[in-house]
N, C-alpha and C positions, 0 to 999 in steps of 0.2 A: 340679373335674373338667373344668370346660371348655379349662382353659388346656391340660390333659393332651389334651384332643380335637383342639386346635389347633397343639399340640405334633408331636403323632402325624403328622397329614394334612401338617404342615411337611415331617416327615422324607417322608415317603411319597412328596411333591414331589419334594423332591431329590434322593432318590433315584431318581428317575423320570428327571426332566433328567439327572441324572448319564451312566444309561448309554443313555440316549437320546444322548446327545453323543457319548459313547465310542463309540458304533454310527457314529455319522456319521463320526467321525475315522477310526474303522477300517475304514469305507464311500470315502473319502477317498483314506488309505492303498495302499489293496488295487487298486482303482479305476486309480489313477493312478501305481502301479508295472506295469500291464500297458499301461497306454500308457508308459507312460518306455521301457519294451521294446520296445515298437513304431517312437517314436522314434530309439532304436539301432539296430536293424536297418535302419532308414530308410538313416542316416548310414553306416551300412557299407556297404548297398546302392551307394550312390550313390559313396563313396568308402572305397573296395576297402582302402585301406592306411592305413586311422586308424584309432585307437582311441578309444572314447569309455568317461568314466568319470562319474558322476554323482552327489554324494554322497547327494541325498533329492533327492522327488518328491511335488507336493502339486496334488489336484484344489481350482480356484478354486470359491468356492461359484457364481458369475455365469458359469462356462464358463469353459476351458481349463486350461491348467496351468503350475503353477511347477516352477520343475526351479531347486537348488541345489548352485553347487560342484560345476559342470561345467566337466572337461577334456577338450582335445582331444590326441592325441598321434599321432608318425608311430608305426608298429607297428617300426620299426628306432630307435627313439629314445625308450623308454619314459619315460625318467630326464626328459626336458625337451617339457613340453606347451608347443603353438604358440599355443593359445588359452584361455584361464583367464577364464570367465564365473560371476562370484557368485550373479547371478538371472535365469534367464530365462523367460517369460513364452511359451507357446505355446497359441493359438488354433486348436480342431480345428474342424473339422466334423460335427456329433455323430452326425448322419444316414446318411453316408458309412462312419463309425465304428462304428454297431450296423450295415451291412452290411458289417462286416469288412475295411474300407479306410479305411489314415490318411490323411487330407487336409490338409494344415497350413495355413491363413489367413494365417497371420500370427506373427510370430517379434520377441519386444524384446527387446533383450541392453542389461543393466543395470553399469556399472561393466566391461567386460571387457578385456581386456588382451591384447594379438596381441603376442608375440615373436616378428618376424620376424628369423631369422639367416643370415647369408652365412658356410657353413665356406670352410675353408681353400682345398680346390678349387675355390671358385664356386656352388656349389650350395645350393639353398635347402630350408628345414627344412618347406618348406609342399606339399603332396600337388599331383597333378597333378588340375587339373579335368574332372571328368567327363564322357565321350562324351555327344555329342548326344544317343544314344538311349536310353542311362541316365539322363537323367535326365524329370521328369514335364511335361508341356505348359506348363506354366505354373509357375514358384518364388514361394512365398510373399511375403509381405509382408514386408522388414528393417527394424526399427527399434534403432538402437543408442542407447547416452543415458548421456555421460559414461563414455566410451571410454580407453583411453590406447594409442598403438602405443610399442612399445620396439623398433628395431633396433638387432642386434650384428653387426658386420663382422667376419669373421675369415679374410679375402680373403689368401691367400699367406703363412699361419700370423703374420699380424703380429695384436698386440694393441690394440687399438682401444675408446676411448672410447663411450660407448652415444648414441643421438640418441632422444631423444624428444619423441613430441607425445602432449598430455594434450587433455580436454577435446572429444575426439573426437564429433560427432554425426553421425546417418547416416539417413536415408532410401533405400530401397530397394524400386522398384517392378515387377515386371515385368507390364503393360499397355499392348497388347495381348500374348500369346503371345510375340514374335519380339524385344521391345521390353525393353530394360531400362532404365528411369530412376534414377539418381543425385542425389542432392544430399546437401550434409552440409560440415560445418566442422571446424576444429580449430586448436592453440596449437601453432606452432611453435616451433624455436629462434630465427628471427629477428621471428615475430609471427604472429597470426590468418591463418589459410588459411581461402577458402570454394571451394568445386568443385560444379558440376553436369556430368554427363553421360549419355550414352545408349550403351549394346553392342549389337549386332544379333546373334543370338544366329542367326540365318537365314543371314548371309553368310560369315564374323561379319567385323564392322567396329566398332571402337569409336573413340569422340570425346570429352572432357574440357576442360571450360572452369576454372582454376585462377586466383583470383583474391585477391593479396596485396596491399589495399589499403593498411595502411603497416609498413611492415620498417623495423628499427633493425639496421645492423651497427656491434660493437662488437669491439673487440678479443678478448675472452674469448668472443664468437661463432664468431670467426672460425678463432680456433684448437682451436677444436671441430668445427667442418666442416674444417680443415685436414688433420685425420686423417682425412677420406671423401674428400675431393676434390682434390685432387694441385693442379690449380692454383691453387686458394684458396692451399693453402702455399706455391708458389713466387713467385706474383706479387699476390696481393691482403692481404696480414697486415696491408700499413702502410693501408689502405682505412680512412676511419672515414664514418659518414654515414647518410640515412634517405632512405626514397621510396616508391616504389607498382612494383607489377609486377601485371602479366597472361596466361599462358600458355597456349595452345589446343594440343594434343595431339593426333594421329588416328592410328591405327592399321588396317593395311585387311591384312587375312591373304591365303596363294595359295601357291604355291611359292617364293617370295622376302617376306616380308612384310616390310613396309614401315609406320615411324616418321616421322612428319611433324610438326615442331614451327615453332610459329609464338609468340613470345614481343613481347612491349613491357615497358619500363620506363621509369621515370624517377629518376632519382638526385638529391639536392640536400642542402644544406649540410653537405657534405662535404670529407674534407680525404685527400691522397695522399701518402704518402712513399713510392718504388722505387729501388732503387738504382740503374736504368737511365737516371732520369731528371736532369738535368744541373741542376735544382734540390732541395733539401734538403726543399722542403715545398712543395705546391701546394693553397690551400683556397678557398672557396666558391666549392667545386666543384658545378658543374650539368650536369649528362646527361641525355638525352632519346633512348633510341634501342629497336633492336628485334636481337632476335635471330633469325632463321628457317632452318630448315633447312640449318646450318651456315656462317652468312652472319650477321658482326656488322656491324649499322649503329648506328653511333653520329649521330644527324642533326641534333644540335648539340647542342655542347660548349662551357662556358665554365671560366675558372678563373681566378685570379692568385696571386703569390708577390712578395710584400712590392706595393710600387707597380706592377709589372708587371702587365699583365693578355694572356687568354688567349680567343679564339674560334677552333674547332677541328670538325672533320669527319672521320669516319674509317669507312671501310671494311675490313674483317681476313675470314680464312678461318679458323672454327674447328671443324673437327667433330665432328659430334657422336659420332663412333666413332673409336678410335686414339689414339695418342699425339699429343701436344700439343708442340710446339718449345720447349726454356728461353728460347729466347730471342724476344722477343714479334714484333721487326720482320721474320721468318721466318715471320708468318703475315698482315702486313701487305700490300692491296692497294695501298690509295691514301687518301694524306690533306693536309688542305688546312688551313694552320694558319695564323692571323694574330696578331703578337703588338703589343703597343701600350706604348710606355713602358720598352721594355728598357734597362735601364742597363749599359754595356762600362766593365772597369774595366782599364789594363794593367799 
């Protein structure tokens, strides 16, 4: 009889836990679809011409919520979402929230995936940013973690190969108010990207520090960028080689806004073949120069082709808006070349 009493009081247990849980999950549930709603309305609020799709919604037991198999889309482009996040993780304010106002902390997007596309006319598939006074004093917290961006160009109805970068991390602070901090990494085609920078959301004025400590270009690189970048294809394919680059960005908005690029590199054991050039192969090739605001400085150059050797200086105009000349010495300033060892044969 006893084992029958402890039988009994077993079920009785778990039956107990059973729907004691089931309460919770339904508690959970219910709970965290009437924020998922609040969160959409947020996001249409804010940006008038998306649509957001969400497949489920889960209150965290420690505060906040998961939101799964969320799409973004434009409302004229249903068929191709811009942003496809697996899990994201949002931190409220609970206080805020029992008087009837969402307050977002803080926002980590898990795995997500931005296709940005360029159609045919130029135009891009991503919504216009929100007026100043739409949006709320201060924007949450972004934390992204194992990102990938995918562009597709489809610039003057040509077909075009896709560029990706995986591995994307992000950091996103806006403190104090007016202030936005960046920082974050990622895997390009030619190697690790790292960037920090700051927006001024008051003026607005943005700045970006982009730093590519070592890039490999390889032939199957380059003819990958050669479909985005016109002169990659006309005058760098026969390029092979490795180095480091640097590039600092500023952008300062007004009635004319204005782009301001200040770039360094260095190039080293490298090899060139051009067909412009009056030898068949030039290698351990060394550069050291900078790019800025449509002004290449090349501030030394060495290279040689069989026993011949090469120290070289060059200055060129190329800008950063417009078409580019086929022919290179059409954007030549001034260069100062010293060669050692040439051999004349007649």
């Amino acid at each position: 009889m006893v084992w029958r009493v402890w039988l009994f009081r077993s079920l009785v247990c778990t039956a107990a836990v059973a729907v004691g849980t089931l309460a919770y999950l339904v508690y959970l549930q219910t709970n965290a679809q009437a924020i998922q709603n609040r969160v959409i309305d947020q996001i249409r609020s804010d940006f008038p011409h998306v649509e957001v799709r969400i497949g489920s919604a889960w209150l965290r037991p420690l505060g906040g919520l998961w939101l799964y198999d969320v799409k973004l889309y434009l409302r004229d482009d249903l068929a191709h979402p811009f942003l496809v996040i697996p899990v994201a993780t949002v931190f409220h304010d609970k206080e805020q929230l029992t008087a009837g106002r969402l307050l977002i902390r803080k926002i980590e997007l898990t795995q997500p995936v931005l296709r940005l596309r360029r159609n045919a006319d130029g135009q891009w598939n991503l919504p216009d940013w929100p007026k100043t006074n739409s949006v709320s004093p201060s924007a949450p917290i972004l934390v992204v973690r194992h990102g990938r961006i995918v562009f597709e160009d489809r610039q003057g109805g040509v077909s075009r190969p896709l560029l990706e970068f995986d591995g994307v991390q992000v950091t996103l602070v806006n403190d104090p108010p007016s202030i936005v901090t960046i920082q974050g990494s990622g895997n390009s085609p030619v190697g690790m990207l790292r960037w920090s920078g700051t927006y001024d959301r008051k003026n607005p004025t943005a700045q970006i520090e982009i730093d590519l400590p070592h890039y490999v270009l390889t032939r199957p690189t380059l003819e990958l960028l050669a479909h985005h970048v016109e002169p990659v294809r006309k005058h760098l394919l026969g390029v092979q080689g490795q180095g480091s680059a640097r590039m600092s960005v500023r952008y300062v908005s007004g009635t004319r806004p204005t782009w301001q690029t200040d770039a360094r590199f260095y190039f080293h054991r490298g090899q060139v073949v051009h067909p412009r050039l009056p030898l068949k192969l030039l290698s351990e090739v060394e550069i050291s120069g900078r790019y800025r605001d449509g002004r290449l400085s090349i501030e030394s150059g060495r290279a040689r082709s069989g026993p011949t050797r090469f120290t070289f200086q060059v200055e060129a105009a190329l800008p950063t808006s417009g078409p580019w000349s086929d022919d290179p010495e059409d954007h030549l300033l001034q260069c100062h070349l010293s060669i050692d060892k040439l051999t004349l044969s007649g």
